[in-house]
Each structure stands twice: as C-alpha cells, then as structure tokens.
C-alpha positions as CSV (number, residue, x, y, z in Angstrom):
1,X,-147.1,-73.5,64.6
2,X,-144.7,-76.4,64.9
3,X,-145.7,-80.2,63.1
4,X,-144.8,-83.1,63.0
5,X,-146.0,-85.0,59.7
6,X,-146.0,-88.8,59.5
7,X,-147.1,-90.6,56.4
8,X,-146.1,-94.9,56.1
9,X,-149.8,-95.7,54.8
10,X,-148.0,-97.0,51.2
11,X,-144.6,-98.1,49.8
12,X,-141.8,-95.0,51.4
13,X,-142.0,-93.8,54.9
14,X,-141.8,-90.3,55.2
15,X,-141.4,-87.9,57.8
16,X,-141.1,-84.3,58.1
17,X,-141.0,-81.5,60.5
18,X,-142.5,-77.9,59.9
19,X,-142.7,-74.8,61.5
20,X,-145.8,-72.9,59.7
21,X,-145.4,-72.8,55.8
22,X,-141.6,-74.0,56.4
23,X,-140.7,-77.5,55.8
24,X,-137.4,-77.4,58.4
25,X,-136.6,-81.4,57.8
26,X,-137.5,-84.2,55.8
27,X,-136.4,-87.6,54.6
28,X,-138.7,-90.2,52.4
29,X,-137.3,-94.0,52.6
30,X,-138.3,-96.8,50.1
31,X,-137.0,-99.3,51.4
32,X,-139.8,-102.0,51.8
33,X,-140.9,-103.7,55.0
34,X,-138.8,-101.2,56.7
35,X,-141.6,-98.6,58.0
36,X,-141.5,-100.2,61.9
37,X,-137.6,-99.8,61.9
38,X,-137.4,-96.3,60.7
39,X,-140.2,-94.4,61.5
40,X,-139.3,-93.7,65.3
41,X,-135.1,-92.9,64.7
42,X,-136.6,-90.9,61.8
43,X,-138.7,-88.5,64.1
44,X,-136.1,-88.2,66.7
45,X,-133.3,-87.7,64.4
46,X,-135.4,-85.1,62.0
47,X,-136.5,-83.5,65.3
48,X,-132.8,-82.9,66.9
49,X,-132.3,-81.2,63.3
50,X,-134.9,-78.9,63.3
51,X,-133.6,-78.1,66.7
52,X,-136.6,-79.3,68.8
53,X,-137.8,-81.0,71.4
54,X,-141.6,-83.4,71.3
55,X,-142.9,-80.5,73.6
56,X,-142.7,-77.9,71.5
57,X,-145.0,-79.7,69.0
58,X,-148.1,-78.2,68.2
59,X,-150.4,-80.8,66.4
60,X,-149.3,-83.9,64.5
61,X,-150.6,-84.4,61.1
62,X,-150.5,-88.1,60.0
63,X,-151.9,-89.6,56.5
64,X,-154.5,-92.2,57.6
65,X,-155.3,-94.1,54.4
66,X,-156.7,-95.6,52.6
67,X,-153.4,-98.2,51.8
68,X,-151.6,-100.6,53.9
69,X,-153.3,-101.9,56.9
70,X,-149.9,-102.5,58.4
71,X,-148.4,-98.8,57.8
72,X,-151.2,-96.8,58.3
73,X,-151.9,-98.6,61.9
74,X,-148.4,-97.9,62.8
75,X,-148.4,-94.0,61.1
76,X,-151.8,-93.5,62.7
77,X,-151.0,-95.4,66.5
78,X,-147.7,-93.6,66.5
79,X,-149.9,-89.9,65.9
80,X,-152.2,-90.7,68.4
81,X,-149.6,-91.8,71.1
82,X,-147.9,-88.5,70.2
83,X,-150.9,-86.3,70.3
84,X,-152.4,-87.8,73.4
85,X,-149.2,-87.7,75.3
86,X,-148.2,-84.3,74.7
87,X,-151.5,-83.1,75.0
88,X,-151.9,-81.4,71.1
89,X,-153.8,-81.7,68.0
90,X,-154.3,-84.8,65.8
91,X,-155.0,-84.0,62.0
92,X,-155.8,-86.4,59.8
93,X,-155.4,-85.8,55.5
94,X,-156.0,-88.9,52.8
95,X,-153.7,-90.7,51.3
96,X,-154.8,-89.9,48.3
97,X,-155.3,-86.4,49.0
98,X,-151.7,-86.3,50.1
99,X,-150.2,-87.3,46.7
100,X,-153.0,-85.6,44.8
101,X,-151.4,-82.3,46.2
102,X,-147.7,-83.0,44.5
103,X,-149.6,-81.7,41.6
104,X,-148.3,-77.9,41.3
105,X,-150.8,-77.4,38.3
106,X,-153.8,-75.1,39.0
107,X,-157.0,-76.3,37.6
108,X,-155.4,-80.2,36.8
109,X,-157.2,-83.1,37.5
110,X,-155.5,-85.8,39.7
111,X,-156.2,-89.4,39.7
112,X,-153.9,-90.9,42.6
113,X,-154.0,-94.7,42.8
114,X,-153.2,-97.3,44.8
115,X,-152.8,-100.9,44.0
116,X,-154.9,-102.8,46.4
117,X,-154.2,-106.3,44.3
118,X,-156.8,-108.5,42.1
119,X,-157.4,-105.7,39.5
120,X,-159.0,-103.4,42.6
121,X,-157.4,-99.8,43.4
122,X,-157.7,-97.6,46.5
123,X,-158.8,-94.2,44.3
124,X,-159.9,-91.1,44.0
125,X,-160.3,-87.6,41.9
126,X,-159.4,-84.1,42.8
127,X,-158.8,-81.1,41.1
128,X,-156.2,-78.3,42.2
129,X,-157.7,-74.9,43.6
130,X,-155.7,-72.7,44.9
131,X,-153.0,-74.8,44.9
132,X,-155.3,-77.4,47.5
133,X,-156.6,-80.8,46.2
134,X,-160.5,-80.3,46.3
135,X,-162.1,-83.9,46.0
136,X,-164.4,-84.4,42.5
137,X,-164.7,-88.4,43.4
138,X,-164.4,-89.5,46.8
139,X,-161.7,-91.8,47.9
140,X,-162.9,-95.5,47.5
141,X,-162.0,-99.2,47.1
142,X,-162.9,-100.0,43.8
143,X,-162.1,-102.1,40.8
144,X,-159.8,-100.0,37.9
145,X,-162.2,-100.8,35.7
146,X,-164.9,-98.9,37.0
147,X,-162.8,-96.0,38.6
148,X,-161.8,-95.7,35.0
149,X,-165.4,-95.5,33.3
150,X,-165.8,-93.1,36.2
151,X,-163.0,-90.9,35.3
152,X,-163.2,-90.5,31.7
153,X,-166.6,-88.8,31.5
154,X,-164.4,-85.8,32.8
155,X,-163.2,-85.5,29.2
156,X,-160.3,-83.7,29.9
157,X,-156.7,-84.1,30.6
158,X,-156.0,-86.0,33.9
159,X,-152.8,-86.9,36.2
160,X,-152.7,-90.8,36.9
161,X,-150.3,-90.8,40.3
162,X,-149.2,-93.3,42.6
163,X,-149.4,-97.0,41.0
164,X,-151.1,-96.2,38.2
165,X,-148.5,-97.5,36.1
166,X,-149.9,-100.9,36.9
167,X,-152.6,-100.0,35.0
168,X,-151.1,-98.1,32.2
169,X,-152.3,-100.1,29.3
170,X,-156.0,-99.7,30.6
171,X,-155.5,-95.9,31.3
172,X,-154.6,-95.6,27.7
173,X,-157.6,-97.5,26.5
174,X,-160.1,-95.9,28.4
175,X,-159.1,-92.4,29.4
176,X,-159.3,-90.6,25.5
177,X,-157.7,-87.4,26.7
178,X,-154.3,-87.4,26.8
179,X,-152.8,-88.2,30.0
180,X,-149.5,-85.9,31.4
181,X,-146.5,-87.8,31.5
182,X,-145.2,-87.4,35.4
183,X,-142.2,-87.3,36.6
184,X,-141.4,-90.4,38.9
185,X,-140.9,-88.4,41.9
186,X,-144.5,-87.1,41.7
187,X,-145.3,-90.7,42.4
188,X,-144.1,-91.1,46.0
189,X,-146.5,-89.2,49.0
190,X,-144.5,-86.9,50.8
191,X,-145.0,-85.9,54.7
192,X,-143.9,-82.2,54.0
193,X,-146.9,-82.1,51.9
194,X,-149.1,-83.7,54.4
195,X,-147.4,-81.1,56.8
196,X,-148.8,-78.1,54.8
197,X,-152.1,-79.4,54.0
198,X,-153.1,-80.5,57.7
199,X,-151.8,-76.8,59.2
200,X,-154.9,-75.2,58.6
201,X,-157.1,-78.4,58.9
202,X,-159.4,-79.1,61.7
203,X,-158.3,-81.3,63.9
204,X,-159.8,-84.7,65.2
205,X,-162.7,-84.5,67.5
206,X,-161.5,-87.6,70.0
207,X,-157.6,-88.5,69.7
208,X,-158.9,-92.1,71.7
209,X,-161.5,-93.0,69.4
210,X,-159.7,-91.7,66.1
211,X,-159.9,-94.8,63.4
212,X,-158.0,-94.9,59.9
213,X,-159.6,-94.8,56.5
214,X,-158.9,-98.2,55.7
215,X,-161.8,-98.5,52.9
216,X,-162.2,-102.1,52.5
217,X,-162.2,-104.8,55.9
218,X,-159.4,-106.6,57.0
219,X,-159.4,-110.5,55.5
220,X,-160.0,-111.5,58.9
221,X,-163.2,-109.4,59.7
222,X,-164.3,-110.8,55.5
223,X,-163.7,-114.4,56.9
224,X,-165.7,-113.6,59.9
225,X,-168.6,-111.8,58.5
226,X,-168.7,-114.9,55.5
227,X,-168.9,-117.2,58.3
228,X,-171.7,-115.0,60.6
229,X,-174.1,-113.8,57.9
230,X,-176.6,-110.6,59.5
231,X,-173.9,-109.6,62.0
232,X,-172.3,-107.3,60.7
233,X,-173.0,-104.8,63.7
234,X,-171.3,-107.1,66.0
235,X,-167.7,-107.1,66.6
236,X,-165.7,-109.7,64.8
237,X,-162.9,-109.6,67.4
238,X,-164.6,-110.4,70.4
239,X,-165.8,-113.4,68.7
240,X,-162.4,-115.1,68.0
C-alpha cells in the first residue's frame, strides 16, 4: 500500500510518503506561517523521491486536529482534494494521537498538549499497547487546570508532549509522579507516524462531507452564536 501522510494541524508541516510499514521520504519544517508555501512543493518533491507518481497512491492519511484552524483546513482540504481526485481512501488520525505515538514505551502514559492560549489546551491521554496509542481521556478543549486534576488521579508516571512546557511549572505541582524528561524531538508530530498509524485504519465514510476535529468554534461562529442566542442549529455563515 502506497500513502501519502500530511500533518500542518500545529507549529511544523510535515510530510511523508510510505509504502506499507516503509517510511520511503520525509521532511518536517518549523518554520512558522510557512505551512501554505511548503506543503504542496513538499508532496511533489518527496513524491519524485520516492519515485512516484499521485496515481499510484493508495489512500492519504492526513492529521485533522484538534490545533490550528488555519493548518488543519489546509492539511485536511489538501487530503480531500487528493483523495477525491484520484479516487482513493481518506484516513483521518488525531493530532494528538499522532504525537502520542512518538512514544516508543509500551505500557507509558502520554499526555500530548497543545496550547490553545488563555490558560486552555487542546488534550488528551493515551497509553501505548502494542506499540499503538489507545485513548484513556478523549481529545478535548479544556482548561490545564482541569486536564491536570484529570490526569493525576492516574498516579503513575506520565509523558507531557507537545507544548506542555508552557505549562511546566503547573505539571510539576499537580502531577506527584514523576514526569519523564523527553527529548525535544519527541515534541514535534511527525507525518511518518501518521503514515503508519492510518495504514490499517478505516477510512472515511464520505470524502465530500469529511469535517476536521477542530474542538472548540471558530471566534466568528462564538460572535455569532453570542449575538443569536437558541440558534445554535442554524448555520452562522449563511447569516453573515
């Protein structure tokens, strides 16, 4: 099976291409506000390496949040335009998931974070079987405080990934058991990985009608529901 893996829903843009359990070509850029520039030469460039053309994709695996509206819409619209095109399956993994899995520890527990500003986190907890991140809280928008309270009733040892270092000082004084120190790389999502989680997932229903896992609403739709209380079943956009 041959994959394309896309992944700009956080701070690096990264892009691989696999062929089964083989990562063939991959590159991760951190250069911010870049995502829209790169991701396109990326694909063609790490495509003509691997020595293939878009037709002999099989499925295109993309990470569709939760984390920036602006990357994951262009990660996710770029999949879909892919997989409708050519006619070939759409998997979608978390975000979180995603860097959950850079854990190589069987049995850890993995707290991957995002900073989604004003003392609130995109978050979630899995644990490694098998070498898979199996999710023990689901993915959510919620403040750090109470993902934290959440967390530490584990009471055991548990990987903080992603931009928990924001938050290191309240990790410290809420989580009591001790907390792995992680090497920065393990920090960055990385499409390979999304590449090898989504080959044996199932793949979306509906390419068309395939949304993101944003988590939280965009300020707009907030300003719009603020202003047009009990409507919330009505589209904000056809309103503006």
């Amino acid at each position: 099976m041959k994959i394309l893996a896309i992944e700009s829903s956080n701070r690096p843009l990264s892009v691989a291409v696999l062929e089964d359990q083989t990562v063939l070509a991959a590159v991760t850029v951190t250069v911010h506000q870049k995502h829209a520039e790169y991701l396109l030469p990326e694909i063609e460039r790490l495509m003509g390496m691997a020595g293939m053309q878009p037709s002999d994709l099989d499925r295109v695996v993309v990470a569709a949040g939760p984390g920036s509206y602006t990357g994951i819409r262009l990660a996710v619209t770029t999949a879909k335009t892919l997989a409708a095109t050519l006619d070939i399956d759409l998997v979608a993994v978390s975000s979180l998931a995603t860097l959950a899995a850079n854990v190589p520890v069987e049995g850890a527990l993995v707290a991957p974070m995002f900073d989604a500003r004003n003392q609130n986190v995109f978050a979630g907890l899995y644990r490694i079987k098998q070498g898979q991140p199996v999710s023990e809280i689901a993915d959510a928008h919620t403040s750090v405080a109470d993902f934290l309270s959440e967390v530490k009733e584990y009471g055991e040892p548990i990987w903080f990934l992603g931009d928990a270092g924001h938050f290191a000082e309240s990790i410290q004084t809420t989580v009591s058991a001790a907390t792995p120190q992680v090497s920065p790389w393990l920090n960055l999502p990385q499409a390979a990985t999304i590449g090898l989680l989504g080959a044996t997932m199932t793949p979306v229903a509906d390419v068309d009608h395939f949304v993101p896992n944003y988590l939280r609403l965009t300020q707009a739709e907030a300003d719009w529901r603020a202003k047009n209380p009990g409507r919330d079943a009505e589209s904000y956009v056809e309103k503006i």
